[in-house]
C-alpha positions as CSV (number, residue, x, y, z in Angstrom):
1,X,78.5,130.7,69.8
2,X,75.7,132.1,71.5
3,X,74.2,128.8,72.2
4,X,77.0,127.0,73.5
5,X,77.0,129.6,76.0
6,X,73.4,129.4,76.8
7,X,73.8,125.6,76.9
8,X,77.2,125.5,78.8
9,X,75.1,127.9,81.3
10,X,72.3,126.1,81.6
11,X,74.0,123.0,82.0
12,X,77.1,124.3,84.0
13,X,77.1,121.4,86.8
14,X,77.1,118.8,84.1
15,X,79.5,120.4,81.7
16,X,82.0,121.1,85.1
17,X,81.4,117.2,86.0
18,X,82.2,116.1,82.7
19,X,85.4,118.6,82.1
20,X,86.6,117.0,85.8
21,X,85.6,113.3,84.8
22,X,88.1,114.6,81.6
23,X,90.7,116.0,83.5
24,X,91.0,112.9,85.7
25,X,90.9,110.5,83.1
26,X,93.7,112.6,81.0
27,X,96.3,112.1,84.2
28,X,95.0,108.4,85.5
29,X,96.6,107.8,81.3
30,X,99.6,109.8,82.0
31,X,99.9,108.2,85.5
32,X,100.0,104.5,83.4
33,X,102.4,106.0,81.0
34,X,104.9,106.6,83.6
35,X,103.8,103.1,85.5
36,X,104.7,101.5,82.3
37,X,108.6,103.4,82.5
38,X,108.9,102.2,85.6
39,X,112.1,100.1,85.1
40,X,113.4,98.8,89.4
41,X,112.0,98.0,92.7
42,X,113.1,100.1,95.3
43,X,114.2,98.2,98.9
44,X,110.6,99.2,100.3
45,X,109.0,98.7,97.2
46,X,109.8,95.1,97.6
47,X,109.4,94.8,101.5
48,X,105.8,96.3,100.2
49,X,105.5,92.6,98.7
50,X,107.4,90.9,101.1
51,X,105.9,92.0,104.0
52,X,102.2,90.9,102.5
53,X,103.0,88.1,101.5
54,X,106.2,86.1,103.0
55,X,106.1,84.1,105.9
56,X,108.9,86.6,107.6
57,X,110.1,90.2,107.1
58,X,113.3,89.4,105.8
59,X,114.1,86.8,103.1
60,X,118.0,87.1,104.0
61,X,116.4,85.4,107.7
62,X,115.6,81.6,105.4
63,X,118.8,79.1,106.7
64,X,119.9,78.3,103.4
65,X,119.9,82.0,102.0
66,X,123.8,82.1,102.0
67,X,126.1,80.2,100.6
68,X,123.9,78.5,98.2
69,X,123.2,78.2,94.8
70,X,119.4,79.6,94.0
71,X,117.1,79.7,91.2
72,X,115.1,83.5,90.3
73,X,112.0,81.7,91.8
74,X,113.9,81.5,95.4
75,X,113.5,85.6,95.4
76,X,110.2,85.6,93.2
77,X,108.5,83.6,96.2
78,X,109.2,86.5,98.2
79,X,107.4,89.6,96.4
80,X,104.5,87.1,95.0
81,X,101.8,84.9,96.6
82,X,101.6,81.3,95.5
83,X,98.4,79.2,94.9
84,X,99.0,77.3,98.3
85,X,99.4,80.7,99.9
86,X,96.3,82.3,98.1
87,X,94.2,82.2,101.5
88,X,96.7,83.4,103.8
89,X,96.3,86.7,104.8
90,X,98.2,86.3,108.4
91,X,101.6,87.7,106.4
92,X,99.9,90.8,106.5
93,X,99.3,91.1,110.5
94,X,102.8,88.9,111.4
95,X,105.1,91.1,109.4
96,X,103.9,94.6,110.6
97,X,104.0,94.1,113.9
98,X,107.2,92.5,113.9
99,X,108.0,95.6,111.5
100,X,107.5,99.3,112.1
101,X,104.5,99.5,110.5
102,X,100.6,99.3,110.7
103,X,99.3,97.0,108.3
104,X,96.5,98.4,106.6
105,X,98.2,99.2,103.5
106,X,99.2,96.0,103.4
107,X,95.8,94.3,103.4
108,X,94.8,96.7,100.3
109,X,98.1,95.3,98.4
110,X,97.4,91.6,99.6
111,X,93.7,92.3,97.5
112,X,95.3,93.5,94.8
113,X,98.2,90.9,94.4
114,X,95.3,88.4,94.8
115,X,94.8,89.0,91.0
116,X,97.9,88.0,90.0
117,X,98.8,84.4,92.0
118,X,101.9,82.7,91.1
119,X,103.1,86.0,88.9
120,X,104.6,89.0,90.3
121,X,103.8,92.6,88.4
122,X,104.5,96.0,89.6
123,X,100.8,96.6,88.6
124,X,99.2,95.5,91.5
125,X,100.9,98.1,93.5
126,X,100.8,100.7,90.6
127,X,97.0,99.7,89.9
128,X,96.1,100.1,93.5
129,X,98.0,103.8,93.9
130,X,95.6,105.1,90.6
131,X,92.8,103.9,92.2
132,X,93.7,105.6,95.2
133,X,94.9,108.8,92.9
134,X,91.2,109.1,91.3
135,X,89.9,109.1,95.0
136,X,92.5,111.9,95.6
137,X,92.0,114.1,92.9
138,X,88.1,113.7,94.0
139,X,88.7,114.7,97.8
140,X,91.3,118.0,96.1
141,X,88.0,119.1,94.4
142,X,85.4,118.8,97.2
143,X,88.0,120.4,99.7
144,X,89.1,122.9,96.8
145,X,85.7,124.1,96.3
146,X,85.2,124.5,100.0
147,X,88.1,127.0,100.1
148,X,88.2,128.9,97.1
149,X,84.0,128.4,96.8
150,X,84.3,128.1,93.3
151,X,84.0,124.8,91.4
152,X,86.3,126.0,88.3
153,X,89.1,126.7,90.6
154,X,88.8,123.6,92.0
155,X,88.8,121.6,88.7
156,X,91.8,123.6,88.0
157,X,93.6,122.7,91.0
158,X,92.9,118.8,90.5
159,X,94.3,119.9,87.2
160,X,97.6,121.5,89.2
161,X,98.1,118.6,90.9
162,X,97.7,115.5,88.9
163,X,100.5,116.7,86.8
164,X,102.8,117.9,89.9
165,X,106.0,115.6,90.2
166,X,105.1,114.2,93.7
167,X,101.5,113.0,92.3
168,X,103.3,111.5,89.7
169,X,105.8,110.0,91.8
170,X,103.4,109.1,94.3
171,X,101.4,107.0,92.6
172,X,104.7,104.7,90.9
173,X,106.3,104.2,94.5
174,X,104.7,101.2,95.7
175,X,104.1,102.1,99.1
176,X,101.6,103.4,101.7
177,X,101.7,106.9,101.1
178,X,99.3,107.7,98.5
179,X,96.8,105.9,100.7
180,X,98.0,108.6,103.8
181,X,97.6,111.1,101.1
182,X,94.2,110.0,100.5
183,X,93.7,109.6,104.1
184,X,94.8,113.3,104.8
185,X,92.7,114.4,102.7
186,X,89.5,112.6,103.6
187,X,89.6,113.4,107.3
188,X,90.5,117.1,106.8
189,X,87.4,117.1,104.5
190,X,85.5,115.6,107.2
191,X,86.5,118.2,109.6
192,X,85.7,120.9,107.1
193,X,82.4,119.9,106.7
194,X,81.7,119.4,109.8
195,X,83.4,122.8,111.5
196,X,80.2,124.7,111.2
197,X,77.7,122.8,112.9
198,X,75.4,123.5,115.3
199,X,75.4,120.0,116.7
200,X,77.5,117.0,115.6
201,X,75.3,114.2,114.8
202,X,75.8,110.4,115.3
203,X,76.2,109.6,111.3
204,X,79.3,112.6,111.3
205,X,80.9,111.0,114.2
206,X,80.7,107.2,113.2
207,X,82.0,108.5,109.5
208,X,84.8,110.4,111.2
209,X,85.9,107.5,113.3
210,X,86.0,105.1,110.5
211,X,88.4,107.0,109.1
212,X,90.3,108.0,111.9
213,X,91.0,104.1,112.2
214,X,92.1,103.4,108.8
215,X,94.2,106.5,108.8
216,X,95.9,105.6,111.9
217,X,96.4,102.1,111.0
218,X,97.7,103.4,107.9
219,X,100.9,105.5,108.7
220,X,101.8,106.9,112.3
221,X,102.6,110.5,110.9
222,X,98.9,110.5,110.2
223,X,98.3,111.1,114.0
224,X,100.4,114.0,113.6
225,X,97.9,115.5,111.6
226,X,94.9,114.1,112.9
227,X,95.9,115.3,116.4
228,X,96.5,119.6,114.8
229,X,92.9,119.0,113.7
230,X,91.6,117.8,117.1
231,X,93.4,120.8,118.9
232,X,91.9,123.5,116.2
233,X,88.5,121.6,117.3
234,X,88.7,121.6,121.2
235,X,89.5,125.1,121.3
236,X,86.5,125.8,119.1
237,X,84.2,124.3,121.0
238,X,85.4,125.7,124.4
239,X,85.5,129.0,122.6
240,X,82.0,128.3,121.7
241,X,80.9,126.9,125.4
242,X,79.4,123.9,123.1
243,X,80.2,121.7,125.8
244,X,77.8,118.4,124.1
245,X,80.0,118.8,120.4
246,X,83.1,118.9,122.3
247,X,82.2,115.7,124.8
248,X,81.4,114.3,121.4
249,X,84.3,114.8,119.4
250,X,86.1,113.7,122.3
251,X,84.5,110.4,122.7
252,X,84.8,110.0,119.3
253,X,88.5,110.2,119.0
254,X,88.7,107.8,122.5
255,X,86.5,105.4,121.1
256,X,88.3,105.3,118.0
257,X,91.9,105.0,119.5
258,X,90.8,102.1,121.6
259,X,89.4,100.0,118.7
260,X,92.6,101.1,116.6
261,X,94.7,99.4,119.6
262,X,92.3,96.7,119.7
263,X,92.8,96.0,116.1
264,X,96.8,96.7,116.1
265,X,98.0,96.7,119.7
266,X,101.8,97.2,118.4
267,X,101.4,100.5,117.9
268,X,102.5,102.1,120.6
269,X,105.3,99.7,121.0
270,X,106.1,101.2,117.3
271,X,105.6,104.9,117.9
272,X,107.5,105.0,121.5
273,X,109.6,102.0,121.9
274,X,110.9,100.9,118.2
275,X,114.0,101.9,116.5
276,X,111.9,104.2,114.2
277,X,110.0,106.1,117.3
278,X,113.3,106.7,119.2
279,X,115.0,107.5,116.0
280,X,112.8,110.3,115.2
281,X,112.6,111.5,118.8
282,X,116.8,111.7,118.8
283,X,116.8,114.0,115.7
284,X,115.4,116.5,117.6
285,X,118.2,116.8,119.7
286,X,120.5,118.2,117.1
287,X,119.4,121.8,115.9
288,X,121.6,122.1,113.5
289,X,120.6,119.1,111.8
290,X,117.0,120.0,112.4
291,X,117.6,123.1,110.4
292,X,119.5,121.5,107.7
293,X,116.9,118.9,107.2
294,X,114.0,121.6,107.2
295,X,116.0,123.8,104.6
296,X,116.4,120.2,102.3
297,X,112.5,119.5,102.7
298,X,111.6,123.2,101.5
299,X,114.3,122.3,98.2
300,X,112.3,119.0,97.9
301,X,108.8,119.9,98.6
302,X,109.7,123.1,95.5
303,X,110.5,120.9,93.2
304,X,108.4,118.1,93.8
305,X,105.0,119.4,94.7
306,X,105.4,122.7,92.8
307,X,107.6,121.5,90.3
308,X,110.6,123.6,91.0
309,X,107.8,126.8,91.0
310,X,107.7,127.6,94.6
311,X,110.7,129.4,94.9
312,X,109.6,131.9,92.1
313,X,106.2,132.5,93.6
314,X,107.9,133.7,96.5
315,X,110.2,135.3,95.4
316,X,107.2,137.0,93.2
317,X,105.0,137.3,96.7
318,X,108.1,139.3,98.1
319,X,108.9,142.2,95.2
320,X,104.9,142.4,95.3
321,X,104.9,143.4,98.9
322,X,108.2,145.5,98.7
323,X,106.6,147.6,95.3
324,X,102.9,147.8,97.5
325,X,104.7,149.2,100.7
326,X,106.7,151.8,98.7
327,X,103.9,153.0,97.0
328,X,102.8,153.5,101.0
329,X,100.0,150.8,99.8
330,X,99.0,148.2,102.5
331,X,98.2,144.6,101.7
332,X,96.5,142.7,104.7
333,X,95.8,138.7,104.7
334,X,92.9,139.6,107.3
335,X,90.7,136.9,105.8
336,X,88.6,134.8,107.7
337,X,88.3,131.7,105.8
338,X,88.2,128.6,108.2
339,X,88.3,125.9,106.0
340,X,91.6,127.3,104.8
341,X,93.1,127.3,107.8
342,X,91.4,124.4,108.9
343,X,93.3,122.9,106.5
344,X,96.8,124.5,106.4
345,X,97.8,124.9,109.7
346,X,98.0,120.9,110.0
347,X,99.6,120.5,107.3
348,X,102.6,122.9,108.0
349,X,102.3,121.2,111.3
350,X,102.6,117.9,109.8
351,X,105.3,119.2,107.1
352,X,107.4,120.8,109.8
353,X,107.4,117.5,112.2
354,X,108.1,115.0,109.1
355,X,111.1,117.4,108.2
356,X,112.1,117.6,111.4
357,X,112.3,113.6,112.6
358,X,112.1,111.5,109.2
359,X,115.4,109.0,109.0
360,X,116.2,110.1,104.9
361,X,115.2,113.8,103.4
362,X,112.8,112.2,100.8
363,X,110.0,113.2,99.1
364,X,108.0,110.0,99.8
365,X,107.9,111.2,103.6
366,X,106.4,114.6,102.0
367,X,104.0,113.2,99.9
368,X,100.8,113.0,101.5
369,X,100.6,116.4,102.3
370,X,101.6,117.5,98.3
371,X,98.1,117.3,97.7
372,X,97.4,120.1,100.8
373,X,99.7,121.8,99.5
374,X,99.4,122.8,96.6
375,X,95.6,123.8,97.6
376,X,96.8,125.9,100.0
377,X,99.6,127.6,98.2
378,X,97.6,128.2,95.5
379,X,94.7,130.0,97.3
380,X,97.3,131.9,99.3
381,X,98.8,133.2,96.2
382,X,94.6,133.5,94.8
383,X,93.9,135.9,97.9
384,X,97.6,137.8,97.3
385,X,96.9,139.0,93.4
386,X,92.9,139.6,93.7
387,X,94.3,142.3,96.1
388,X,96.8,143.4,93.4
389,X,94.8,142.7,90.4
390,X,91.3,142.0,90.0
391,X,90.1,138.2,90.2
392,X,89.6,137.7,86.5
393,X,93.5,138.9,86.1
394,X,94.8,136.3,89.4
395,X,92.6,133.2,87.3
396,X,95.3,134.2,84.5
397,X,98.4,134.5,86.8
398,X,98.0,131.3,88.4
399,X,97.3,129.8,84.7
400,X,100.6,130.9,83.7
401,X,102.0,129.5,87.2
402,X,100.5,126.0,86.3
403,X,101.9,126.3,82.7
404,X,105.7,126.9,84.0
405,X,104.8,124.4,86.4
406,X,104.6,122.2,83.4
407,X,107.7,123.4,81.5
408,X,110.3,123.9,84.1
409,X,111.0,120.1,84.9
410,X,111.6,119.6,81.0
411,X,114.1,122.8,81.3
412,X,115.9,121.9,84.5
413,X,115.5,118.5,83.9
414,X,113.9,117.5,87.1
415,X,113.6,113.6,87.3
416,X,110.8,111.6,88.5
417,X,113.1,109.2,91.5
418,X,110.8,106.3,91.7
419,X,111.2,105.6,87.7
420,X,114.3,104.6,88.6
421,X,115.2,104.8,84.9
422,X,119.2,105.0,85.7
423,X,118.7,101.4,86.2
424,X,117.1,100.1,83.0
425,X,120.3,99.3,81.4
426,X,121.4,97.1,84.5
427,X,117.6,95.4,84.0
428,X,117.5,94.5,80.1
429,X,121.7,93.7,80.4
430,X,120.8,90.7,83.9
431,X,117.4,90.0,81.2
432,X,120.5,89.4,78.1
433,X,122.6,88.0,80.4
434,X,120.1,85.8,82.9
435,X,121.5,82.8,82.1
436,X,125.0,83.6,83.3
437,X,125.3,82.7,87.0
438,X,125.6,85.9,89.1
439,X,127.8,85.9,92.5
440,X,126.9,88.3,95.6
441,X,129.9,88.8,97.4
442,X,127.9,90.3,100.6
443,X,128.9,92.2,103.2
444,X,126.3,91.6,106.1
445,X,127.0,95.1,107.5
446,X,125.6,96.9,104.4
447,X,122.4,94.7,104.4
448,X,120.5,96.7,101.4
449,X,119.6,93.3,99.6
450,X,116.1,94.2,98.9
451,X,117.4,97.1,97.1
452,X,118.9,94.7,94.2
453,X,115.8,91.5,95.1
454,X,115.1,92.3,91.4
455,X,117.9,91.4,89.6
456,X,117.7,88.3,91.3
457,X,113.9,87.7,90.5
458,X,115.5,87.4,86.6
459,X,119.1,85.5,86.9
460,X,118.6,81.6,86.6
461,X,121.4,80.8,89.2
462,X,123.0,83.1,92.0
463,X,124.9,82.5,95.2
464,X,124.9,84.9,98.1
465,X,128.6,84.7,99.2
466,X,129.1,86.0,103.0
467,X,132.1,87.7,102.8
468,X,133.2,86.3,105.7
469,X,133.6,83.0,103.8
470,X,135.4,84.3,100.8
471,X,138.2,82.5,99.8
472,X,140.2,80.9,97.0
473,X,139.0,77.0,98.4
474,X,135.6,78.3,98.9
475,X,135.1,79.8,95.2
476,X,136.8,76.0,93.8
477,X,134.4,74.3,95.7
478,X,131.5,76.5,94.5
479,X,132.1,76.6,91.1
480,X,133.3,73.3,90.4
481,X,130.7,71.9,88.4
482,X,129.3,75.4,87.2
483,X,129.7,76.5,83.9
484,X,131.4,79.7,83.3
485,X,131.8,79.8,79.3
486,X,129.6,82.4,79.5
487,X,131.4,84.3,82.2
488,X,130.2,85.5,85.9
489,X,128.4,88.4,87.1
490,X,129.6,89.6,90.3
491,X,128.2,92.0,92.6
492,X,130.3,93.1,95.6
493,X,128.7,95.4,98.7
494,X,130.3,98.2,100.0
495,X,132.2,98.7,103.0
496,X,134.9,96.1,101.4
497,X,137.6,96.9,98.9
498,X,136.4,95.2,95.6
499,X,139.2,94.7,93.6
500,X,140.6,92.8,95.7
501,X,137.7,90.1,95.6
502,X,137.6,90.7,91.7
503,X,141.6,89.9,91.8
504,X,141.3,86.7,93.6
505,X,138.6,85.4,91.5
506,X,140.2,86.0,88.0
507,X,142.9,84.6,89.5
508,X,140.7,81.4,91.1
509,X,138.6,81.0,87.9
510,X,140.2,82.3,85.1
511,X,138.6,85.2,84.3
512,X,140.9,87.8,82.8
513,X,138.1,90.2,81.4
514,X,136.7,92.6,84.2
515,X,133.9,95.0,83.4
516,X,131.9,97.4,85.6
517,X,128.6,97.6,84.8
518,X,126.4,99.5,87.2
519,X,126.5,101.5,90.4
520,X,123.8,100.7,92.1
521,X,122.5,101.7,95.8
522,X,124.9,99.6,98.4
523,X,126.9,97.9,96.0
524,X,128.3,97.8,92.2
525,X,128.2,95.1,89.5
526,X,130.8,93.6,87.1
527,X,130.5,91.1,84.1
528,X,133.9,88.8,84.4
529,X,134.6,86.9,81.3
């Protein structure tokens, strides 16, 4: 025993590389576990592939997408790239700034689809979002170790956080906002790094602006961030008189929002002149709704980045401070760490204004700031028990933290969303039944196709009925040389009553057997027979 100590001691940077090298290899396997349960696409998910790939935004824009019969490769062409469209990359510029997006992202999944031409697999998006989580859990222990200046706490919160629902979640959601995370994370370390410098050099500034760039053309909610940090900055180099470092940091932030607008000039039609920019700016007109949605974030950001643990801790933080101030004891929080705030205040900032102005209450609009945190939650709560117990005592407080964080999901039974596993029975019964030709009786003012693309990817025949051309003539006409022994899935939208529709077709075609197989996001589906 004596040895292992002396070796583990003499060795300790090693043996804490190797036990983080571990740790991070441990969660990238339970990270593919839950890629592999992954059962659905959700709508974004498969604008994600559409938008890098198709030669529009929309695959319901194509002429002959209504009222026509189509095979599963009519969808499949839209989510994967073909061998005559290996080279194209122009999807990836043309569809974001028609969209609401910058198209970064979208370059990254365009590489990693490349691997997989004329086949579509949700691992090219999953695959990319581990890559991007091992970068992550990286960037939580530099910045960790920066704060708590202590390498085993900042193992231990890469350990926190790589089993946290939102990690989890966050790397199965096919979408931009594990790279944001990453992002996040990289330019706060940057900043960090960088805060106690006597004088900013050119390297520091040309690294920072590289990744102000990608961040920016990333997700526009990074700005909100980025922009906290450049305020905390300014004001400490006025405060400082260090009038070259602040021309500096200045230029560098100019420079690098110039050659962001060179690079994706549709910005700024996105942020202050799309439907998503004046959307968020509306919200903030209604303060009751702004509360309600900041109350729902706190609910979501508890059990997602905590695990449903943030609510005891301060609940815990709060009979702490009642017992310490009637036993006329005083706790202050007069610490002066900079990197902590450095790195808190913008993400409350950012947590705040996302809550505040996202469309949906979500988690995915929370997750790039999970990682943030859960760093800075757990250091707050590190600085609250060392003044109630001593440090050895808070390492073992915050262990058992971590442990419920691990057991309370199983107990409350807190889902992972983006598994989507309430729709892996709709999946293998279209998979039994992929042969049976499918009708979409679709109501253009509930336009959430993308949201059921999937289903389609695996039925050999389906026709997208406008409901506007619905009739008993129409369904003769369409049906007349199709064969129905097998029966018809239908799927009907909402905003129409469906039994009427389901009436007039076993009435039409002479299906008496009606059975309702799934709810699903904008619509339900039956098996007629």
């Amino acid at each position: 025993m004596k040895s292992i100590k002396e070796f583990i001691k003499k060795n300790q940077n090693a043996v804490l590389t190797t036990l983080l090298v571990l740790i991070i290899l441990l969660q990238v396997i339970l990270h593919i576990q839950y890629g592999m349960d992954k059962g659905y696409l959700h709508m974004d998910e498969s604008y994600s592939y559409g938008l890098m790939n198709y030669d529009k935004i929309e695959i319901m824009n194509n002429e002959d997408f209504y009222n026509n019969w189509h095979s599963s490769e009519y969808y499949k062409d839209y989510i994967l790239i073909s061998s005559d469209e290996a080279l194209d990359f122009s999807p990836v510029y043309e569809n974001q700034k028609n969209d609401v997006h910058p198209p970064f992202y979208y370059l990254l999944l365009r590489i990693a689809s490349s691997f997989t031409i004329d086949s579509f697999s949700k691992w090219t998006g999953i695959t990319l979002n581990i890559i991007i989580f091992i970068a992550i859990s990286i960037l939580i222990y530099l910045i960790a170790n920066k704060i708590f200046k202590n390498k085993i706490y900042a193992i231990f919160l890469v350990l926190v956080n790589g089993f946290t629902l939102a990690a989890i979640d966050t790397t199965v959601y096919i979408r931009m906002y594990a790279l944001n995370a990453l992002n996040l994370l990289i330019i706060s370390y940057l900043h960090i790094i960088n805060y106690n410098k006597n004088e900013l050099r050119l390297k520091d500034l040309v690294i920072m602006s590289v990744f102000i760039i990608i961040g920016s053309l990333t997700h526009y909610y990074y700005l909100v961030f980025l922009f906290v940090l450049f305020v905390i900055y300014v004001m400490k180099f006025v405060k400082e008189k260090n009038i070259k470092n602040l021309l500096k940091y200045i230029g560098t932030m100019i420079v690098s929002a110039i050659i962001s607008l060179a690079i994706f000039p549709y910005s700024f039609v996105h942020m202050f002149m799309g439907y998503r920019g004046t959307g968020a700016i509306s919200n903030l007109s209604n303060i009751e709704q702004m509360w309600n949605s900041l109350g729902k974030y706190l609910g979501i950001l508890n059990n997602n980045a905590f695990n449903g643990v943030l609510i005891i801790i301060v609940l815990a933080a709060f009979i702490i401070g009642i017992y310490k101030v009637m036993k006329n004891k005083e706790i202050t929080f007069r610490f002066k760490n900079k990197e902590f705030w450095l790195m808190f205040i913008p993400t409350l900032v950012y947590f705040t204004i996302v809550a505040l102005v996202s469309p949906y209450q979500e988690v995915r609009y929370i997750m790039p700031i999970c990682p943030l945190m859960v760093i800075g939650v757990f250091y707050l709560l590190k600085v609250l028990f060392e003044k109630v117990v001593s440090p050895k005592y808070a390492y073992i407080i915050l262990t058992i933290i971590f442990i419920m964080m691990l057991i309370i999901p199983k107990v409350a039974n807190i889902n992972f969303y983006y598994l989507y596993k309430d729709k892996k029975e709709i999946v293998s019964k279209i998979e039994e039944n992929h042969n049976v030709p499918c009708l979409y009786v679709f109501n253009t003012n509930q336009n959430r196709f993308l949201d059921d693309l999937y289903l389609f990817t695996i039925l050999d025949n389906s026709y997208i009925m406008d409901v506007k051309e619905f009739s008993s003539d129409k369904l003769k006409e369409i049906f007349e040389n199709m064969n129905l022994e097998n029966g018809l899935i239908v799927i009907i939208n909402e905003g129409i009553e469906h039994q009427t529709y389901l009436d007039e077709l076993s009435k039409t075609l002479n299906l008496k057997d009606c059975k309702h197989l799934q709810r699903m996001n904008a619509c339900n589906i039956y098996q007629m027979k």
